[in-house]
C-alpha positions in Angstrom: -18.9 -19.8 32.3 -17.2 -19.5 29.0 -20.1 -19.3 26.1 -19.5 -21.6 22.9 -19.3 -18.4 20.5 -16.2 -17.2 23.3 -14.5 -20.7 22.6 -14.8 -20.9 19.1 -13.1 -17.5 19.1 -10.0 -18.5 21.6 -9.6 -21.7 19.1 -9.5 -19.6 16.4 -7.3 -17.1 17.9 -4.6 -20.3 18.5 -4.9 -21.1 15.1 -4.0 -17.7 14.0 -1.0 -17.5 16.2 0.2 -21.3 15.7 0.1 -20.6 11.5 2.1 -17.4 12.3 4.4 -19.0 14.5 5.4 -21.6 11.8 5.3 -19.5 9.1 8.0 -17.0 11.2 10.1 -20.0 11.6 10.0 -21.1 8.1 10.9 -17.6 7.1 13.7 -17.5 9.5 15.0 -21.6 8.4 14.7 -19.8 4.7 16.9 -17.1 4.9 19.3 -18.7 7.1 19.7 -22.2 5.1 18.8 -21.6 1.6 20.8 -24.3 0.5 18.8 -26.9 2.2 15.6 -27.0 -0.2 18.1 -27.0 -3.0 20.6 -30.1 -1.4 17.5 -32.1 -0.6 16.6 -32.4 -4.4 19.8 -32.6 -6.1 20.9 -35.5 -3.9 20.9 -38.3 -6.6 22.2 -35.7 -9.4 25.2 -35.6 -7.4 25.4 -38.3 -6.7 25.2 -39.3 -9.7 28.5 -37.1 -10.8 30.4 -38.8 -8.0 29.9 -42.1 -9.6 30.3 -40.8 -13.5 33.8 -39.2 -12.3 34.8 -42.3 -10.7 34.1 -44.1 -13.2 36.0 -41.8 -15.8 39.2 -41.9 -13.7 39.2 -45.5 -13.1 39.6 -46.1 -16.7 42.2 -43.2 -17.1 43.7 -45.2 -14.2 43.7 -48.6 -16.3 45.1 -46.5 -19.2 47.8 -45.5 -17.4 48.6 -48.9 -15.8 48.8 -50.9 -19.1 49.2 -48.0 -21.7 45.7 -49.0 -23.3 42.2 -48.4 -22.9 40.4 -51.4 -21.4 38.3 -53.3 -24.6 35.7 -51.0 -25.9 31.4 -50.8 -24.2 28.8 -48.7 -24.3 28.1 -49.0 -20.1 29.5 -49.8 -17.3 28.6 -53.3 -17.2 29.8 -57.0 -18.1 33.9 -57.7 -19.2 34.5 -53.9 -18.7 33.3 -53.5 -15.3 34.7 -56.9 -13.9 38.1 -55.5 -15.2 37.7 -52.3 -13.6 37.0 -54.1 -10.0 40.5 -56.0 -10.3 39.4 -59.4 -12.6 41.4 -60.6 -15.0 38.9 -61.1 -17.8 40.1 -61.5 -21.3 43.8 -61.3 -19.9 43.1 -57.2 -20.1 44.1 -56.7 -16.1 46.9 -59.3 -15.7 48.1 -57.6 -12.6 44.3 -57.9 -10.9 44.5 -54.0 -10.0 41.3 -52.7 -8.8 40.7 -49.3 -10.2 37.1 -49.3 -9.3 35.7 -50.2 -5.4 31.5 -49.7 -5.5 29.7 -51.2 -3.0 25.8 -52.9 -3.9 23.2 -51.3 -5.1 19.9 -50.8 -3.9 17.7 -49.8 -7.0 15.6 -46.6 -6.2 17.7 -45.7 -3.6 21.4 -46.0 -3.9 23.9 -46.5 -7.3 25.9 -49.3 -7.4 26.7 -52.6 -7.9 23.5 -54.8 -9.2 22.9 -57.6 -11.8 26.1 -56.9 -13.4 26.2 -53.6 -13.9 26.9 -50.3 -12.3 23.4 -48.6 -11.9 22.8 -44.9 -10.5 20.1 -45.0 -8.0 17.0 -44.6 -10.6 18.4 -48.0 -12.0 20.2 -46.7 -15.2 23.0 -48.3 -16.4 25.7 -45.3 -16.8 26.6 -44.9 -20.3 30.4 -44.8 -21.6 32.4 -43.7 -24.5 36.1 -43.9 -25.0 38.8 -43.3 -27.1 40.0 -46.4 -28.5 41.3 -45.0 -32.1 43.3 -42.3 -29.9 42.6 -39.5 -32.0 42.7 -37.4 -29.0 39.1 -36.4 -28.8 35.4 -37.5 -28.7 32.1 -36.0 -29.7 29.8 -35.4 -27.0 26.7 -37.9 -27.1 24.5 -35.1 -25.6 25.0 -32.0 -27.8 27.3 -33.1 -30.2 30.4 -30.9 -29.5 34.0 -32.0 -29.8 35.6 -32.7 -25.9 39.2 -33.3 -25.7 39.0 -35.8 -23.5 40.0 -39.7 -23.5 36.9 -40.8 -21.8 33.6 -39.7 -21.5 30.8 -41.5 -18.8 27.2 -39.7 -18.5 24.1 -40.9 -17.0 20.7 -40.9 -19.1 17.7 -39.6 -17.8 14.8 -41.1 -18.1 12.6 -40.2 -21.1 9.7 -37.7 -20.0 6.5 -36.1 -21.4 3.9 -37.3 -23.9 7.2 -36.7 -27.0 9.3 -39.6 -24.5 12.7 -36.8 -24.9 14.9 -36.5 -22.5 15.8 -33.1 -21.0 19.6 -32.9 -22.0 19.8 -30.1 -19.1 19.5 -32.8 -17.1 22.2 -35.4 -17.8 24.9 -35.6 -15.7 28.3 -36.0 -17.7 31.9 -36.8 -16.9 33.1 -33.6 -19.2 31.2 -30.9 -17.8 
């Protein structure tokens, strides 16, 4: 019969070989999928640039439809965004083209459609600047650079730390 100290040492011998197991297989997943650790967390940050490009070529789309930039906002919300999903608001999309198609939102989870605006999946209104002098160039919000481009859709981050800044790093923009 099998003494308690004989036991305790089989038990402990599992152990040993069950924390070796995993950790061989985790070693193995590693090397073969490194991508994996890095797709799991940058899942709403691309997300994130799917929507701010969307939105960025729907308005270049409504430009090129009516020759004119659709009336001037700061987001992605309100007259602008009704416009952009095929309304005629203001008479500014008389045809009732839909240059945008975004499906509901679900705030913390998925961008979208929600109260009237178009939110990422943090619940941030995306931010928009455009070109409505036609000077042929804006100046990026972020770092303050000249971008030849016509429009220019980013999506704040949420202020951070103790100083509330935002880490500009972490913005995702239409221009970049």
């Amino acid at each position: 019969m099998p003494t308690l100290a004989s036991r305790a040492f089989t038990v402990i011998r599992w152990l040993m070989w069950s924390i070796l197991i995993v950790l061989g297989v985790w070693i193995i997943l590693e090397f073969t999928f490194p991508r994996v650790g890095n797709g799991l967390s940058n899942g709403p940050k691309s997300s994130a640039k799917t929507d701010v490009v969307m939105i960025a070529s729907a308005i270049t789309a409504y430009e090129a439809e009516y020759g004119k930039l659709p009336p001037a906002s700061n987001a992605v919300s309100g007259d602008l965004l009704r416009n952009l999903l095929g309304e005629n608001v203001g008479g500014n999309n008389p045809r009732g083209i839909a240059f945008l198609d975004v499906g509901q939102a679900i705030p913390g989870k998925k961008s979208g459609l929600y109260k009237g605006a178009f939110i990422d999946s943090r619940g941030s209104n995306y931010k928009i600047m455009m070109d409505t002098n036609y000077a042929g160039y804006l100046i990026d919000p972020i770092f303050g650079q000249t971008v030849k481009k016509r429009v220019l859709v980013w999506n704040p981050v949420p202020l951070i730390g103790w100083r509330k800044t935002a880490n500009p790093n972490l913005q995702v923009m239409s221009w970049k």
